[in-house]
C-alpha positions as CSV (number, residue, x, y, z in Angstrom):
1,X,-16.1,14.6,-10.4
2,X,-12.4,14.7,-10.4
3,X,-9.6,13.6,-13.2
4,X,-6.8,11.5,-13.7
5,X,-4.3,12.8,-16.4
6,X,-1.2,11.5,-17.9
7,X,0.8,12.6,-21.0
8,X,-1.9,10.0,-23.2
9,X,-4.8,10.1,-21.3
10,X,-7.2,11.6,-19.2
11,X,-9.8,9.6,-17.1
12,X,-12.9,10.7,-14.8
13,X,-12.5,9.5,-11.0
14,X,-14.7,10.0,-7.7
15,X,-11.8,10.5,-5.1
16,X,-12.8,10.0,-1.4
17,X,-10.3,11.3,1.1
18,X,-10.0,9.2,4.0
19,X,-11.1,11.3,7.4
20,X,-9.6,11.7,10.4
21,X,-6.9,9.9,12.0
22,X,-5.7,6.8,14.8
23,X,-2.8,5.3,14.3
24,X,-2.4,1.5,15.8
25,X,0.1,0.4,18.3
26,X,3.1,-0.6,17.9
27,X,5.7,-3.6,19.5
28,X,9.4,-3.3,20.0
29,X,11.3,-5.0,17.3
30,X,14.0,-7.4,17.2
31,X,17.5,-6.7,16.9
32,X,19.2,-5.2,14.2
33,X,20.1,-7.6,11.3
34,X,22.6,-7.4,8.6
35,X,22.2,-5.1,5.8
36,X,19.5,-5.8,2.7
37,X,18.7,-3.6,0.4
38,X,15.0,-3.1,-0.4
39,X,15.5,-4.2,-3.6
40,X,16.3,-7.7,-2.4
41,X,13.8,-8.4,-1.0
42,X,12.9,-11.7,-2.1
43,X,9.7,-11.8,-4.5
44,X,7.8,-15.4,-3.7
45,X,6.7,-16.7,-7.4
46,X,4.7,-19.8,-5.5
47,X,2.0,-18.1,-2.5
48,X,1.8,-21.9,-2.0
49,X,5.5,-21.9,-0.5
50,X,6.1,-24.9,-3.2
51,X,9.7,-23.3,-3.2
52,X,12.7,-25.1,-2.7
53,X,15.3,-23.9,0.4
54,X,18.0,-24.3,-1.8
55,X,17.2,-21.0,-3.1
56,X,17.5,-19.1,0.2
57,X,20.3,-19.0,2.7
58,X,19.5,-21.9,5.0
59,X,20.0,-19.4,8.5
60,X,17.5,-17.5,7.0
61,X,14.4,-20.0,6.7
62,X,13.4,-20.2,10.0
63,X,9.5,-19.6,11.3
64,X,8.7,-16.6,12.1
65,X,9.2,-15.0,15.6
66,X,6.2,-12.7,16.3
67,X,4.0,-10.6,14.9
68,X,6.3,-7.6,13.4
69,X,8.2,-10.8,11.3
70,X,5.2,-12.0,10.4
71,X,4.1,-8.6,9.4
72,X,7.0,-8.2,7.2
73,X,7.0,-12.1,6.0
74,X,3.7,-11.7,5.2
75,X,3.7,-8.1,3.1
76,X,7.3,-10.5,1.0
77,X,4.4,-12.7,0.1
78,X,2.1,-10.0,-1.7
79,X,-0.5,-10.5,1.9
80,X,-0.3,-7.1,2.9
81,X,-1.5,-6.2,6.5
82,X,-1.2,-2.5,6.1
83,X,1.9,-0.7,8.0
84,X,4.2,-2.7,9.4
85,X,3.9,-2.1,13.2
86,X,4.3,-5.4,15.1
87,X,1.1,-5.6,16.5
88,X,-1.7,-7.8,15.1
89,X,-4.8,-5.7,14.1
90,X,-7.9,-6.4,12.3
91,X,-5.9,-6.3,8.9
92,X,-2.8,-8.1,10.1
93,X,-5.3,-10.9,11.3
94,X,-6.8,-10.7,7.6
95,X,-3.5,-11.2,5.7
96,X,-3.2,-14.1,7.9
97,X,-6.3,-15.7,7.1
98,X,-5.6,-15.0,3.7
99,X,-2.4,-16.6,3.7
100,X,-3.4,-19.5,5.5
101,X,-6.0,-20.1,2.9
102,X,-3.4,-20.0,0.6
103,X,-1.3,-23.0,1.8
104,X,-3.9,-24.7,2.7
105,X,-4.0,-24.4,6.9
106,X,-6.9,-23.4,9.5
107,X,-7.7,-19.7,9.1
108,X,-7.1,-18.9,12.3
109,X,-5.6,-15.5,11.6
110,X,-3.2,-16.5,14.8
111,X,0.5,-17.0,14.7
112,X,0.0,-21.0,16.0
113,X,3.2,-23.4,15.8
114,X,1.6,-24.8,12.3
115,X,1.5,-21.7,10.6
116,X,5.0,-20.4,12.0
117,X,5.9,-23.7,10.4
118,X,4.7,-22.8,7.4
119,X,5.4,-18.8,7.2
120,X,9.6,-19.2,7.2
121,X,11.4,-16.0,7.3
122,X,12.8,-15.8,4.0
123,X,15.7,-13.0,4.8
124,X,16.5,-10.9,8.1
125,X,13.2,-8.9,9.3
126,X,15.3,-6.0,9.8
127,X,17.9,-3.7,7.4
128,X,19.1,-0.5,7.6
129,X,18.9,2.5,5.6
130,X,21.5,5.6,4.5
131,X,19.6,9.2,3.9
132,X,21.8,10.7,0.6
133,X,22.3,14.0,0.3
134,X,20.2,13.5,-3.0
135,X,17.0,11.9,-1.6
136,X,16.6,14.5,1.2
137,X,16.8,17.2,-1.7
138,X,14.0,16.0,-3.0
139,X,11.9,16.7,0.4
140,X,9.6,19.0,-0.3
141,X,6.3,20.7,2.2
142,X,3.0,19.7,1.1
143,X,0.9,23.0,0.6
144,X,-2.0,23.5,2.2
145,X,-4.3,24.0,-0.2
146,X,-5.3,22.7,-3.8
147,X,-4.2,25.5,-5.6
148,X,-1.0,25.7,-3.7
149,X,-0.7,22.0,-4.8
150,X,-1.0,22.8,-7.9
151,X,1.0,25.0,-8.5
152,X,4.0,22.6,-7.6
153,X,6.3,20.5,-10.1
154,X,5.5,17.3,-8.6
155,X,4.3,16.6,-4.9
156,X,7.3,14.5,-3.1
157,X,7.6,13.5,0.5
158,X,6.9,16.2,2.6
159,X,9.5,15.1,4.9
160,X,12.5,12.1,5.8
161,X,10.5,10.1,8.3
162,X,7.4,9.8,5.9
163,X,9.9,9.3,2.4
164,X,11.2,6.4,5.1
165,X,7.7,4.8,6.0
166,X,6.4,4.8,2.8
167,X,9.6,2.8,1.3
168,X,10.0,0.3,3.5
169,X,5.9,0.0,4.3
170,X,6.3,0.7,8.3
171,X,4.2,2.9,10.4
172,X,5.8,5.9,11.4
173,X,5.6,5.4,15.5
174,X,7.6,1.9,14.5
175,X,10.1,3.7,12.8
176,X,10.3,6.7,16.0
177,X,10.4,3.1,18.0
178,X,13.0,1.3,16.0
179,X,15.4,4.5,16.1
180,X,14.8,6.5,19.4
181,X,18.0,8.6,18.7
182,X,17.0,9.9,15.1
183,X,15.6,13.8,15.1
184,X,13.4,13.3,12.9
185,X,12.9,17.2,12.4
186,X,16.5,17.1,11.1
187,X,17.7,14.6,9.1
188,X,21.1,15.1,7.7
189,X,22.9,12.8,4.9
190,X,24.9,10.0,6.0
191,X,21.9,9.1,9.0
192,X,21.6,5.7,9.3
193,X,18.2,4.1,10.4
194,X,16.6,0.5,11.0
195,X,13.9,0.0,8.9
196,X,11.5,-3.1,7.8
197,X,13.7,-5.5,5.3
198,X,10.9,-5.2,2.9
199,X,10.3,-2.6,-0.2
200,X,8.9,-2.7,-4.2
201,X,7.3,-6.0,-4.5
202,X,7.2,-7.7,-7.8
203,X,5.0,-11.2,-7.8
204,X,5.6,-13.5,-10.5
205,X,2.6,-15.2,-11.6
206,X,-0.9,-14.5,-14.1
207,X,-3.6,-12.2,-12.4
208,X,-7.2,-14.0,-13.3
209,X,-9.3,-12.0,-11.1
210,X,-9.8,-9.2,-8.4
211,X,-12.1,-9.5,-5.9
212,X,-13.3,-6.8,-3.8
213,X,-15.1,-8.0,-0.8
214,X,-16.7,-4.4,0.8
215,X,-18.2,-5.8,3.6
216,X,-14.4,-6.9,5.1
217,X,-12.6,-4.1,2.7
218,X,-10.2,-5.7,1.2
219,X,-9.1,-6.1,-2.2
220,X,-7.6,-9.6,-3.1
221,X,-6.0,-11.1,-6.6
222,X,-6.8,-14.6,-8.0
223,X,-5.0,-17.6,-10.1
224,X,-6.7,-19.2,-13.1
225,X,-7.6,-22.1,-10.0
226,X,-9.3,-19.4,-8.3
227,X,-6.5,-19.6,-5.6
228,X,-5.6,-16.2,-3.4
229,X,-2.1,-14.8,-5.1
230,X,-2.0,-11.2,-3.0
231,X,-4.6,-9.5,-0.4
232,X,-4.2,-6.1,0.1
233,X,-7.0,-3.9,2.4
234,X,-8.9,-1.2,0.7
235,X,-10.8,1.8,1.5
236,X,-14.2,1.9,0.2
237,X,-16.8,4.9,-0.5
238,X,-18.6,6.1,2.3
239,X,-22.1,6.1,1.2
240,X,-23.6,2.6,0.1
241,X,-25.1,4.0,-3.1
242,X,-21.6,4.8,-4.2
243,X,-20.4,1.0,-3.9
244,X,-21.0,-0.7,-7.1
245,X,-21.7,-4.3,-6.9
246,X,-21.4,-7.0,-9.8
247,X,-18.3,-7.7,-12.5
248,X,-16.2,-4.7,-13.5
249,X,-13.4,-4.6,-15.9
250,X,-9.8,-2.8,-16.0
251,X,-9.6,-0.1,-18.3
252,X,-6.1,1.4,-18.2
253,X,-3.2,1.1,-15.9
254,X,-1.5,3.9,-14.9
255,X,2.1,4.5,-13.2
256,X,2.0,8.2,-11.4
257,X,-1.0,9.8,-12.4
258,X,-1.9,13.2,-12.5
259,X,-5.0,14.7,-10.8
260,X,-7.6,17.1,-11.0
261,X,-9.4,18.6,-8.6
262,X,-12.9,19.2,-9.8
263,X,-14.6,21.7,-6.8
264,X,-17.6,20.0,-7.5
265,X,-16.9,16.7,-5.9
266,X,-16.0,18.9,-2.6
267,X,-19.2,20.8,-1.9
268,X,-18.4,20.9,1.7
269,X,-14.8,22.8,0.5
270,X,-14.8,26.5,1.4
271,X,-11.6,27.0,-1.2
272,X,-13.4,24.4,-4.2
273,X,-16.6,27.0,-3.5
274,X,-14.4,30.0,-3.8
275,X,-12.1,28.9,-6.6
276,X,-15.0,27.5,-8.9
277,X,-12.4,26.2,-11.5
278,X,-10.7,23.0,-11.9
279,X,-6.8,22.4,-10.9
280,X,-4.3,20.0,-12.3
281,X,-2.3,18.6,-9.4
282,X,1.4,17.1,-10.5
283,X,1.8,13.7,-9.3
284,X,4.2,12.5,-6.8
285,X,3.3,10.2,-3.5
286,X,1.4,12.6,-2.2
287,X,-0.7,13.1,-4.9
288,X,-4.3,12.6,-4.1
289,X,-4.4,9.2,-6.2
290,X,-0.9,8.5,-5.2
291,X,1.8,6.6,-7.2
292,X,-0.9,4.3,-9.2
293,X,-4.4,4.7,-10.8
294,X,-6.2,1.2,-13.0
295,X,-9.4,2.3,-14.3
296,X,-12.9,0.5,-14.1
297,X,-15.3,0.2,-17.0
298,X,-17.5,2.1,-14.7
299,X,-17.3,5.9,-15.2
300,X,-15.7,7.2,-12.3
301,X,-14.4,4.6,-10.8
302,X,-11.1,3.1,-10.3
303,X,-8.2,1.7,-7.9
304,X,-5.5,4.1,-6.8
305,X,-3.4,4.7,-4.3
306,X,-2.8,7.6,-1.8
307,X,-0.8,9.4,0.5
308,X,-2.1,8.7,3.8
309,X,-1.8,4.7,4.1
310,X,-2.0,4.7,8.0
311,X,-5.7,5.5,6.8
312,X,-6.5,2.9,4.0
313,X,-9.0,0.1,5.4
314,X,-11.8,2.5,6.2
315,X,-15.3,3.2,4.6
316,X,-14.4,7.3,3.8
317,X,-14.2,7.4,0.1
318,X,-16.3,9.2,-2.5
319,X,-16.5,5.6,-4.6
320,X,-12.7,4.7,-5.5
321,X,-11.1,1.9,-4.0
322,X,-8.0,3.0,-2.4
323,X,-4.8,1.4,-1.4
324,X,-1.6,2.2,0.4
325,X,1.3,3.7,-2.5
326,X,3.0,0.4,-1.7
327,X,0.2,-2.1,-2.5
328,X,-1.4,0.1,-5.6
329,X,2.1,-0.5,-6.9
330,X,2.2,-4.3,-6.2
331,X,-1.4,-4.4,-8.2
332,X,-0.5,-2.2,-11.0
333,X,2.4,-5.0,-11.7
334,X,-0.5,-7.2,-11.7
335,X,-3.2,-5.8,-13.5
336,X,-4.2,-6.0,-17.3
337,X,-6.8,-4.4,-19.5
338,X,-9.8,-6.1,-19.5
339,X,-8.9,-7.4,-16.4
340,X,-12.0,-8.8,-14.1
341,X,-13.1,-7.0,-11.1
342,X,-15.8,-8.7,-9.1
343,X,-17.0,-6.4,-6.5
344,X,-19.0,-8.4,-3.4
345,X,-21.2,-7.0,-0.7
């Protein structure tokens, strides 16, 4: 059983690491558009779209293209369809749906004329972003192992092109795509890159519910009318005895956890075997539970992020729920103690 720790408290988690790898495809992108900082990205109070125009620069609210704005559109809107990568997959198809549930249209989960109609472009699909000389300082290599993880002050991004994806949500081949004359390998200050005009999304409105549906793993967040406010997928544990079923509650939120590594929830580890002690692992993105952790009222059990969201969606977990660093942050805006967490077959 592993641990969560902050400065207050300390909570008992199953972590499941997701295995293996496959990353989807990717489409070209349009062309660049002028410069938006992450931060402006625009937060949509009303998933409805009840909004008014005047609020947005009228060039701006236009349907959506293809499937990379709609990808980006749809993540504005707290419908998050995993990295952006401009290609519709199984969990770009399921933000759809969930969106078009939403504002009341045919859940298609296909970019028709009625739902282009309806899913307007709220700012330019594209920015760019400057490395600093300060940001790149912070890089850092991931250690191999547990204990040389924690032995670290914190555990950063391991490198500019994953600091890069994670911020502004993208997949890392769109990113190679978008920017064919970036060496990655060495980033130096001042680079300039095209990126996703989408980052830190804050929704304004009253969390009633959570679902978890495990059969489609996803995770998604309901109104007092029982109307879909954000859908995010979710990883699930990969034994069926480990899925619990039936109404759980929130029990803490936390920003930036810590972690422990308990060697006895990694029998099949040759260093947990050998080391035969717990570790406290510093938290950063690529901490094991990521950038967020809300605790269940069931012991061991919570929702958390992680530092491989190219692999979130999948049934590899030891029991958590686990989201991209991007969404868990989205939900931990959202979730309250005592929260309810209805978990579905």
């Amino acid at each position: 059983m592993a641990r969560v720790f902050t400065r207050r408290r300390k909570i008992i988690l199953l972590l499941g690491f997701a295995l293996g790898a496959g990353l989807p495809g990717f489409a070209q992108a349009a062309a660049a558009a002028p410069a938006l900082r992450p931060e402006d990205t625009p937060a949509i109070e009303d998933p409805d779209l009840a909004e008014s125009g005047e609020e947005r620069p009228v060039e701006t609210l236009r349907p959506v293209a293809n499937w990379l704005e709609a990808q980006i559109e749809l993540h504005r809107r707290g419908f998050s369809c995993g990295s952006i990568d401009g290609v519709r997959g199984a969990q770009t198809a399921a933000a759809l749906r969930a969106f078009q549930r939403s504002a009341y249209l045919e859940e298609t989960g296909e970019l028709g004329p009625v739902t282009k109609e309806n899913l307007l472009l709220t700012a330019p699909a594209l920015t760019t972003h400057t490395f600093t000389a300060e940001e790149l300082a912070t890089l850092n290599p991931l250690p191999d192992t547990w204990l040389g993880k924690s032995q670290q002050a914190s555990l950063p991004y391991a490198t500019a092109l994953e600091m890069a994806a994670e911020r502004y949500r993208a997949n890392p081949k769109l990113l190679r795509s978008l920017n064919p004359e970036v060496d990655w390998d060495a980033v130096l200050p001042g680079v300039v890159i095209q990126v996703p005009a989408v980052g830190r999304l804050r929704l304004a409105l009253r969390a009633a519910q959570m679902h978890v549906r495990l059969a489609d793993r996803v995770l998604r967040v309901t109104d007092a009318a029982g109307r879909t406010v954000a859908h995010f997928p979710v990883s699930i544990a990969r034994n069926v005895e480990k899925r619990p079923v039936g109404e759980l509650h929130v029990t803490v939120v936390i920003p930036n956890p810590d972690y422990t590594f308990d060697p006895a929830v990694f029998p099949e580890s040759a260093e947990a075997r050998e080391l035969g002690r717990r570790l406290i692992v510093p938290p950063g993105p690529n901490n094991p539970v990521g950038l967020a952790w809300i605790g269940l009222d069931r012991p061991g059990y919570g929702i958390h992020g992680t530092p491989d969201p190219e692999k979130v969606g999948r049934t590899e977990s030891h029991g958590c729920f686990r989201l991209a660093n991007w969404d868990a942050l989205t939900l931990l805006d959202l979730a309250w103690v005592g929260l309810p967490v209805l978990v579905e077959p």
